[in-house]
C-alpha positions as CSV (number, residue, x, y, z in Angstrom):
1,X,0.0,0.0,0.0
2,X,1.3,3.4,-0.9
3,X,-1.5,5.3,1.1
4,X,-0.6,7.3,4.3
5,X,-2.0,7.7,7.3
6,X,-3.4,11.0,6.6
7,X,-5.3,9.8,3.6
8,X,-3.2,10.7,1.3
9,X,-1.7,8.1,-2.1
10,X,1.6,10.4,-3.3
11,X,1.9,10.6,-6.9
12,X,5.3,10.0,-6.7
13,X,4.9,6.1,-4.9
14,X,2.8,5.4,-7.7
15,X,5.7,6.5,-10.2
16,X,8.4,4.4,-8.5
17,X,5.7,1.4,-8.7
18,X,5.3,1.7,-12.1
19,X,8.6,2.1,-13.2
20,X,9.4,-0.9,-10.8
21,X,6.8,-3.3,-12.5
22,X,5.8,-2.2,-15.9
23,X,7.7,-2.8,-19.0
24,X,8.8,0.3,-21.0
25,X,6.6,1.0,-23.0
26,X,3.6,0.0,-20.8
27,X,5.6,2.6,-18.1
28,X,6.0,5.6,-20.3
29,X,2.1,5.2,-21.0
30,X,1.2,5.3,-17.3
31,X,3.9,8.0,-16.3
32,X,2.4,10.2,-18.9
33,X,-0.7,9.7,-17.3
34,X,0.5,10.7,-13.9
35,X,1.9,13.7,-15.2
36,X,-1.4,15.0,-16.5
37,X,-2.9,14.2,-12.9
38,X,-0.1,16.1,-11.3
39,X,-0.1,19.1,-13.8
40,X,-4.5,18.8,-13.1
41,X,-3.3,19.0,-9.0
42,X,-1.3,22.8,-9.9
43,X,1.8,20.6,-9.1
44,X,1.0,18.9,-6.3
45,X,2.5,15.6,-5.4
46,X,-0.6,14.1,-3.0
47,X,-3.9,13.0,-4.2
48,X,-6.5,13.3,-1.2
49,X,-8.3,10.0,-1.9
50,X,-11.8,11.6,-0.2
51,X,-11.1,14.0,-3.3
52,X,-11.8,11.1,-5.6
53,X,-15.3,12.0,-7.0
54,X,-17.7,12.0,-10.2
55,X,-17.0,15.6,-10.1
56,X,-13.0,15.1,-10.0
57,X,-12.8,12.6,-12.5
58,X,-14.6,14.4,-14.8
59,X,-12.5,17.1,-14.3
60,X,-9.5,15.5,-14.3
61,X,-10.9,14.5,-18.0
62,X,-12.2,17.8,-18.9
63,X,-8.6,19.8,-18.2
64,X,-6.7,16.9,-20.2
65,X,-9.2,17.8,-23.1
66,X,-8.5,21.6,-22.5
67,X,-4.5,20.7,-22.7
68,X,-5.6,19.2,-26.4
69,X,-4.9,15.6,-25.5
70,X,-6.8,13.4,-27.1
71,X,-10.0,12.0,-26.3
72,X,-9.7,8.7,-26.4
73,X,-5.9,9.3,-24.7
74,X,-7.8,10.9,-22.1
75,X,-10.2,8.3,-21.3
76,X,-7.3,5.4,-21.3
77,X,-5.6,7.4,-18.8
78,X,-8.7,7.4,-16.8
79,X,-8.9,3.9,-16.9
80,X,-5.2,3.2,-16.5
81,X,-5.8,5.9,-12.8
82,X,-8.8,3.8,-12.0
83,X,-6.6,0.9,-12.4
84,X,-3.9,1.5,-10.3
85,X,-6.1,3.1,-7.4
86,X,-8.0,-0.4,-7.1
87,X,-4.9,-2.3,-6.9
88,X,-3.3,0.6,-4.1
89,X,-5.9,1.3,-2.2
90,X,-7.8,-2.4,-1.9
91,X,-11.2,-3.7,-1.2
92,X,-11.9,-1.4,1.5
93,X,-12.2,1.9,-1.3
94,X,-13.4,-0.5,-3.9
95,X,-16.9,1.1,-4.0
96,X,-15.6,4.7,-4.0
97,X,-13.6,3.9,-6.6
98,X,-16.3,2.7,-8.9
99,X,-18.6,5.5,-7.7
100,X,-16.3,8.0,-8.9
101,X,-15.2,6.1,-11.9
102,X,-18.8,5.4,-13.1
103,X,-19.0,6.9,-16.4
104,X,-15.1,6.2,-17.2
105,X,-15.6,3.4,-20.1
106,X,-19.5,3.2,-19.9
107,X,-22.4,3.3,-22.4
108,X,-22.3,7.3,-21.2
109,X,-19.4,7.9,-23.2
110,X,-19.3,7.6,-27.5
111,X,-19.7,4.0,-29.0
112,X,-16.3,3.1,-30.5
113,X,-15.9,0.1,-32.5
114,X,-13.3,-2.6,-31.8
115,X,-11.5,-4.7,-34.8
116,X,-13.1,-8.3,-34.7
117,X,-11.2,-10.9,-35.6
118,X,-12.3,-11.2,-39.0
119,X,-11.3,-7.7,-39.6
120,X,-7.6,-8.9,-38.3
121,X,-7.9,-11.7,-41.0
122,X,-8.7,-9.4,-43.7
123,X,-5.7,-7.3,-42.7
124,X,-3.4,-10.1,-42.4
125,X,-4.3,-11.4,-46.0
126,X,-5.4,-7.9,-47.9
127,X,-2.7,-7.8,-51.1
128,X,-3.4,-3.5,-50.1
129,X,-3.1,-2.4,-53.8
130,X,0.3,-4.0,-54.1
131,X,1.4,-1.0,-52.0
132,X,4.7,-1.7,-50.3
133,X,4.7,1.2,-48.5
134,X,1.2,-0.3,-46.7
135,X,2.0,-3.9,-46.7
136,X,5.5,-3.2,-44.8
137,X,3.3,-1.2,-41.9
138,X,0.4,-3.9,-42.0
139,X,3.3,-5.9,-41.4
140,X,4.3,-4.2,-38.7
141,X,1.0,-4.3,-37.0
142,X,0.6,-8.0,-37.2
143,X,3.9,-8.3,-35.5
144,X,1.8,-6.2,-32.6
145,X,-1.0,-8.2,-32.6
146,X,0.6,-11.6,-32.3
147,X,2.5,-10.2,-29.4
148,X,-0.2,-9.1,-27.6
149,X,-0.5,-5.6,-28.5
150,X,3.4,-5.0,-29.0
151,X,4.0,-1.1,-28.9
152,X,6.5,0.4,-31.2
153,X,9.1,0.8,-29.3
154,X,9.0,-3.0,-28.0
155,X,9.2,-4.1,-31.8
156,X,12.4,-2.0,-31.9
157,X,13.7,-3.6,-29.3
158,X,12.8,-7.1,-30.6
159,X,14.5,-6.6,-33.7
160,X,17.8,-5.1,-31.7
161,X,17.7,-8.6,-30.4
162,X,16.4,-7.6,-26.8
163,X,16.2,-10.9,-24.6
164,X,13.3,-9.2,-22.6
165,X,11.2,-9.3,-25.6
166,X,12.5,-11.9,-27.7
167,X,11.3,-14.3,-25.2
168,X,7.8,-13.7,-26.9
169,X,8.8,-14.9,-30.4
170,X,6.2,-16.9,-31.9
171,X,6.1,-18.9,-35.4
172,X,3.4,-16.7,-36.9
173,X,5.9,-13.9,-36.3
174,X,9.4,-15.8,-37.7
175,X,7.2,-16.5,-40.6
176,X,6.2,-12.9,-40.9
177,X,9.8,-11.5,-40.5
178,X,10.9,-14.1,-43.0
179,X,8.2,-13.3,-45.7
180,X,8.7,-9.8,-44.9
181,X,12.6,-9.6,-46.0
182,X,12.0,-12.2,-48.8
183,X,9.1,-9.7,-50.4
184,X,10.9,-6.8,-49.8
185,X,14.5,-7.2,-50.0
186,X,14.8,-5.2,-46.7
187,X,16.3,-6.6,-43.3
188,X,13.5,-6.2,-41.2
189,X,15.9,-4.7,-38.2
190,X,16.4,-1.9,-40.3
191,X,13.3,-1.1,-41.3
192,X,11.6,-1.0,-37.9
193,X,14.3,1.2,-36.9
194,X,13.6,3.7,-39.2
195,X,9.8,3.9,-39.0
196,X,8.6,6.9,-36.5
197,X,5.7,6.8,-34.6
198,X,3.6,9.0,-36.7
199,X,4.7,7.3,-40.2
200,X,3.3,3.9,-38.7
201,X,-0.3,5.8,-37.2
202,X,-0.9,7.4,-41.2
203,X,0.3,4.2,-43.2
204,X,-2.2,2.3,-40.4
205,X,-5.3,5.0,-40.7
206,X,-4.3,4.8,-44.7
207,X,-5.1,0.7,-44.6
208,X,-8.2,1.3,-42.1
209,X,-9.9,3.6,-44.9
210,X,-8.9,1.4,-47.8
211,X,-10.5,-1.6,-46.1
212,X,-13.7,0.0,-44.9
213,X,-12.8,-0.9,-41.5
214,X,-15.4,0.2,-38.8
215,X,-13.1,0.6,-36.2
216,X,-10.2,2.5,-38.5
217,X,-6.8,1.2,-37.7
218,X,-4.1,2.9,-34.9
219,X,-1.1,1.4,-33.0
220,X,-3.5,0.9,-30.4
221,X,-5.9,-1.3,-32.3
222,X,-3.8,-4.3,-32.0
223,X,-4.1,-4.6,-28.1
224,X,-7.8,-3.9,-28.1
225,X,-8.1,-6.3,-31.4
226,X,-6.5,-8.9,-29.3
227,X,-8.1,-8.9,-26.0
228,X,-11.4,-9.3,-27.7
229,X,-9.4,-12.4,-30.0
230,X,-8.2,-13.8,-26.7
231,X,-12.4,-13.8,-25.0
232,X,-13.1,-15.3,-27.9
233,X,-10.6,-18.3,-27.7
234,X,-12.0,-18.1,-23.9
235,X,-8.8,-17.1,-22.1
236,X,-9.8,-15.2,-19.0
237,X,-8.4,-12.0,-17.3
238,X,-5.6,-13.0,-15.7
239,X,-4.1,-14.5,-18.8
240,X,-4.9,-11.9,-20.2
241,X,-3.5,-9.2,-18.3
242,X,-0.2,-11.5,-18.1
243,X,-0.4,-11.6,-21.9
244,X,-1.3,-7.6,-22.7
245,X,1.9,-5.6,-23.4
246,X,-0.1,-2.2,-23.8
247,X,-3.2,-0.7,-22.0
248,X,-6.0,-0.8,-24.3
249,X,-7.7,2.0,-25.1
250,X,-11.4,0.5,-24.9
251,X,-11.7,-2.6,-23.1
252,X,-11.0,-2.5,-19.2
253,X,-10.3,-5.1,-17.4
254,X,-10.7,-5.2,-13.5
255,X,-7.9,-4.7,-11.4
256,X,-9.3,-6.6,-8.6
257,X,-9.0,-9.9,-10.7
258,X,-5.8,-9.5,-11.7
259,X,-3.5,-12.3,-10.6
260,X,0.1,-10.5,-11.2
261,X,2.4,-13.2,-10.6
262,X,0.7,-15.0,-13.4
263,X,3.7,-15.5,-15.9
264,X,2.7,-14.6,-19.7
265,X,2.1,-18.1,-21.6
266,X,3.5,-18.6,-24.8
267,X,1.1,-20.6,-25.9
268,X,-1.9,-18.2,-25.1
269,X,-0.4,-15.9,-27.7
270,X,-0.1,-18.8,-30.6
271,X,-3.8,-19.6,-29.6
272,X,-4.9,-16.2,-30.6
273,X,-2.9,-16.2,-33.3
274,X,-4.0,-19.7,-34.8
275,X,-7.8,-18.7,-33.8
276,X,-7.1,-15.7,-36.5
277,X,-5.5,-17.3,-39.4
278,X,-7.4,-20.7,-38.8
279,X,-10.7,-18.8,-39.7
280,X,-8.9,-17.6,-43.2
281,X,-8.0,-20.3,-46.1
282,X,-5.0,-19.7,-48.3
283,X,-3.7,-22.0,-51.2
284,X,-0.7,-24.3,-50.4
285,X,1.6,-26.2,-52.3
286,X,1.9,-30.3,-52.3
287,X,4.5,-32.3,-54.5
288,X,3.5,-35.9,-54.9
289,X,6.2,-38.6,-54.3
290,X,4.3,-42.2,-54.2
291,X,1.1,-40.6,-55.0
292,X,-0.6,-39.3,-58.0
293,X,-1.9,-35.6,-57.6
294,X,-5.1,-37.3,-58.2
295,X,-5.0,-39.3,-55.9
296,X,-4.4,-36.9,-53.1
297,X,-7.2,-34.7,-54.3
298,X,-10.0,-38.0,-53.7
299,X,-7.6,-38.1,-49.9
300,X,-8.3,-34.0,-49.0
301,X,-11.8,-34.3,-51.0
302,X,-13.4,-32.4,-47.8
303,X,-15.5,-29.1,-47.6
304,X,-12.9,-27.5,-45.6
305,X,-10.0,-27.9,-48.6
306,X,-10.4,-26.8,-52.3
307,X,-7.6,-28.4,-54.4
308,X,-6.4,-27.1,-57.8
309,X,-4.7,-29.4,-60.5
310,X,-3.0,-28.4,-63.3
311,X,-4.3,-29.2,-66.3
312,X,-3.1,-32.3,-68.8
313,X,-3.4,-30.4,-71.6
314,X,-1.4,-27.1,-70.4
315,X,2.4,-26.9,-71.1
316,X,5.6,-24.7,-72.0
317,X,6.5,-24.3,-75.6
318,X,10.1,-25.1,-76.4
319,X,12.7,-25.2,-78.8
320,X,12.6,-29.0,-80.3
321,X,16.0,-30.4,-79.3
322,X,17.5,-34.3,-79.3
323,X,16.9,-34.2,-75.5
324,X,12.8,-33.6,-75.7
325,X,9.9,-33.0,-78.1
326,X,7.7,-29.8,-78.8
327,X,5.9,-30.0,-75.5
328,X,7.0,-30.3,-71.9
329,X,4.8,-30.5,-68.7
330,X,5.0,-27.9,-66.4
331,X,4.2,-29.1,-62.9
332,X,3.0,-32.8,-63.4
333,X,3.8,-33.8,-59.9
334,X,2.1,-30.8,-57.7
335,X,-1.5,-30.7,-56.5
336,X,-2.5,-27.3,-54.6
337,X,-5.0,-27.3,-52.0
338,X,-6.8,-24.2,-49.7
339,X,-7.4,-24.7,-46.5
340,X,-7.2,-23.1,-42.9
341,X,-3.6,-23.2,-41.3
342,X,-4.5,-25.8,-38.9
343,X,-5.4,-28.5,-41.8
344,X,-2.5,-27.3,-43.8
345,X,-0.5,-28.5,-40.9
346,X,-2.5,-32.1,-40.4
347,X,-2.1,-32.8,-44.2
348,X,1.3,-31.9,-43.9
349,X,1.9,-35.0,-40.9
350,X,-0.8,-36.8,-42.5
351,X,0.6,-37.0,-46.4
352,X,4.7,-37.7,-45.2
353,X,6.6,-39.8,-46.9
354,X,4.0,-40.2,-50.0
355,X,3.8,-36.4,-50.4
356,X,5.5,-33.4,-49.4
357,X,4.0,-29.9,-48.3
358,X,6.5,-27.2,-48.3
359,X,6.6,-25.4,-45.3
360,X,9.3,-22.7,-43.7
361,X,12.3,-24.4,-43.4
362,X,12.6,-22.5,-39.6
363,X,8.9,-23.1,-38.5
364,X,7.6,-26.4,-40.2
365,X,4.9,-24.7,-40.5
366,X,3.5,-25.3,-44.4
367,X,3.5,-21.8,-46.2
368,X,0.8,-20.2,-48.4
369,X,0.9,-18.6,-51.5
370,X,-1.0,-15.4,-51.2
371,X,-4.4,-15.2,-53.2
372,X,-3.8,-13.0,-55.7
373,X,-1.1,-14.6,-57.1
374,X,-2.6,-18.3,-57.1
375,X,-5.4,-16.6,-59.0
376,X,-3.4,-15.4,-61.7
377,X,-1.5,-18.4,-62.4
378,X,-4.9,-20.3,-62.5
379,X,-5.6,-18.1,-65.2
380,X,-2.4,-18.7,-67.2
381,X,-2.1,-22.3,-66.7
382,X,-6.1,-22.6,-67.8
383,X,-4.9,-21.3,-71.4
384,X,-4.1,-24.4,-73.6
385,X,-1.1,-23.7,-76.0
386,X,-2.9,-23.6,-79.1
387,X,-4.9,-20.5,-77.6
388,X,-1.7,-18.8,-77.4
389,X,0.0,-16.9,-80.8
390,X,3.7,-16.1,-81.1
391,X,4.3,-13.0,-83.3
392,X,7.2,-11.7,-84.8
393,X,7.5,-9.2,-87.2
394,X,7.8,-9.5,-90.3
395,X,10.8,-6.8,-90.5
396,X,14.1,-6.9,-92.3
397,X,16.5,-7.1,-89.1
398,X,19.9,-6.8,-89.8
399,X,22.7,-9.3,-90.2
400,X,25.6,-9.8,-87.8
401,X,28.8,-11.9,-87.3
402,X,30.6,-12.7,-84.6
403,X,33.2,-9.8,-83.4
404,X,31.2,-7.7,-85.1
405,X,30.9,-3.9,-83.6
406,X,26.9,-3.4,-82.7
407,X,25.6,-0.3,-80.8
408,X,22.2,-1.1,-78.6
409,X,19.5,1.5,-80.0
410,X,16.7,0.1,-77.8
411,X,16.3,-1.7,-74.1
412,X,18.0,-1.8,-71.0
413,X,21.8,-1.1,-72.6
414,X,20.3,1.6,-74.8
415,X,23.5,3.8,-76.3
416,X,26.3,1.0,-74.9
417,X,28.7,-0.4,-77.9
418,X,29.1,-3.7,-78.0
419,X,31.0,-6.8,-79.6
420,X,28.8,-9.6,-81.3
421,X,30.1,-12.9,-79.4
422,X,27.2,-15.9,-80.4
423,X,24.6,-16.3,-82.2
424,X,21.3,-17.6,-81.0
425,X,19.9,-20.8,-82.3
426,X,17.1,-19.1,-83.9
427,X,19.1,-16.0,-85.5
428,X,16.7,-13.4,-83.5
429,X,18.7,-12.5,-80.7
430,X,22.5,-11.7,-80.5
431,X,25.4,-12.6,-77.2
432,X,27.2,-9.3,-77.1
433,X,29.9,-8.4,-75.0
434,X,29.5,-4.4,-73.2
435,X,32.4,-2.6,-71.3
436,X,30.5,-0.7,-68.9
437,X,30.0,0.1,-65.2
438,X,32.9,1.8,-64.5
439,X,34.7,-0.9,-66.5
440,X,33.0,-4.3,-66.0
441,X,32.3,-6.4,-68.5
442,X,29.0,-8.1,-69.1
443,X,27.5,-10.3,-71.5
444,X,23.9,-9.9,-72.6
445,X,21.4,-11.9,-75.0
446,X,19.9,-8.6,-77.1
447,X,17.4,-8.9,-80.0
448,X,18.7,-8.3,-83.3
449,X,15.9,-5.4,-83.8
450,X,17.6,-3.6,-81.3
451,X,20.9,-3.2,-82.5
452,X,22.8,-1.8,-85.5
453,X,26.0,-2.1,-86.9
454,X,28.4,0.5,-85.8
């Protein structure tokens, strides 16, 4: 207890608690918010707990407003003060406390809406006009949410490699880091680093408008999306509160049934994380050993998996050679299949040795190939060869030799003078050696339109 005997809880015990048991970023949060109650005392450092009214609460809200702070800051840091004076002060001021904290996160105050899982999904698997700039900070935000409303600055610190935070790794995360530098060609570490707090909120309220989302999108929304995930996968408060990395902005939950020497469970984050991504189907990838693609279909012929084979009649044109005809097959051996996550992972156990689902080599877990793109090579592998027309025009391209002197007129190597080294097989195209970059030399294949002799 930090109260004295004169009635009195000092501002400043409630500081040293804070920065004694909250994380960082969870502590800079609820040291602002003492601040504010300070500043709303004209400085002083003692808080007379019979002062502790309707009347003072709402005032306490009404000069945070007047300092231009937020509303709905304002109204977390009333619920992060109501917070902390049930856990000081104990049962005995239980009831003044939620006399005077009555209308703090009640029907009195506006209706705001809170991300529902499904609306997590959509962000999770949205393409976001093939926007990198969006993707990288829906990225960013999934990170959060897996970890339990991670702020900013604790994503900083994950990629830094802080053992405080790393501890909280999951596989839905890896995965995501690993996608996320495969896509983009960027070391995620560096990228987090860079990204301020106000880039992340308009990139986030950018993706909120272009989904329609009810609830819009802020850093915040990944703690409040993920307490309601975690009801929903029916964890209760305490592993919830042990779970929760940032005070959400909406949804209170009671200090008095707060247990805090329960220890965050890693596994209560993967549950929220699998209850998302189970509820959304995505297209995976099978190659068939001892089986026939066929025959797998007829073995995943259930209403939770859709299965894709290529079609017989769908292959690559080639150059006839000696080694192979006309025709070759594409992907004669692969079957793909949609499903949720979790039967993606029982095919995966179920199908070994016959067949093999390819997963991420540092999970196991079997990855998906994002919609938009299985879509479009559905399309393209649905088109039979003799639907497809090669032209070339009929033009009178010139004739070269080799060690002939060419100069590139159109392409990539526009301007660069080159020497002839190879003809191709079917006299279009041209090996040319170019001296350039600062005095490299490359070798590139070059259509015979867009040369000329020099």
């Amino acid at each position: 207890m930090f109260v004295s005997v004169g009635n009195f809880i000092l501002i400043s015990d409630l500081e040293t608690l804070v920065k004694a048991d909250k994380s960082k970023s969870s502590a800079r949060n609820y040291l602002s918010m003492l601040n504010s109650l300070r500043i709303f005392l004209g400085g002083d450092n003692s808080l007379p707990i019979n002062d502790i009214t309707p009347a003072f609460v709402q005032s306490f809200g009404n000069s945070m407003l007047q300092r231009e702070i937020a509303p709905s800051t304002a109204r977390l840091y009333k619920q992060m003060l109501r917070a902390m004076l049930n856990k000081q002060l104990g049962k005995s001021y239980r009831e003044l406390i939620k006399t005077a904290f009555k209308d703090t996160g009640s029907v009195n105050e506006p209706t705001t809406h809170i991300l529902e899982p499904a609306d997590v999904a959509t962000i999770a698997s949205s393409p976001l006009d093939n926007t990198p700039l969006l993707q990288k900070a829906r990225d960013v935000f999934m990170l959060s949410f897996y970890g339990g409303g991670l702020s900013l600055d604790a994503l900083k610190d994950i990629a830094r490699g802080d053992t405080g935070h790393s501890a909280i790794l999951i596989p839905h995360q890896k995965d995501l880091i690993e996608r996320f530098e495969t896509q983009h060609g960027t070391p995620f570490c560096d990228y987090i680093q860079s990204l301020s707090e106000e880039a992340y909120s308009q990139r986030l309220y950018a993706i909120g408008r272009m989904l329609n989302l009810k609830a819009g999108l802020t850093p915040l929304s990944s703690a409040d999306a993920w307490v309601k995930a975690a009801r929903r996968c029916g964890l209760g408060p305490e592993a919830i509160s042990a779970c929760l990395k940032t005070p959400t902005t909406y949804i209170n939950i009671d200090a008095s049934v707060i247990n805090t020497n329960v220890t965050a469970n890693r596994q209560h984050y993967q549950t929220v994380a699998d209850s998302i991504h189970n509820s959304t189907l995505h297209w995976y990838v099978m190659r068939c050993h001892d089986i026939s693609p066929d025959e797998a279909a007829k073995l995943l012929d259930t209403p939770s998996a859709q299965t894709y084979i290529e079609r017989s009649e769908t292959f690559m044109p080639v150059i006839p050679t000696e080694r192979h005809d006309k025709s070759l097959r594409i992907l004669g051996d692969i079957l793909f299949f949609r499903s949720q996550a979790d039967t993606a992972s029982r095919v995966k156990k179920a199908m070994w040795p016959k067949a093999y689902v390819y997963a991420n080599r540092s999970t196991g877990r079997p990855s998906f190939i994002p919609d938009e793109e299985m879509r479009m090579f559905m399309l393209l592998s649905n088109i039979a060869s003799d639907t497809i027309e090669y032209f070339f025009p009929d033009v009178n391209t010139p004739e070269f030799d080799t060690d002939d002197r060419v100069t590139v007129i159109d392409g990539n190597f526009c301007g660069q003078v080159g020497v002839v080294r190879k003809l191709s097989d079917d006299k279009l195209k041209v090996f040319i050696k170019i001296e350039a970059f600062n005095g490299a030399i490359i070798t590139a294949e070059i259509h015979k339109s867009f040369l000329k002799p020099c």
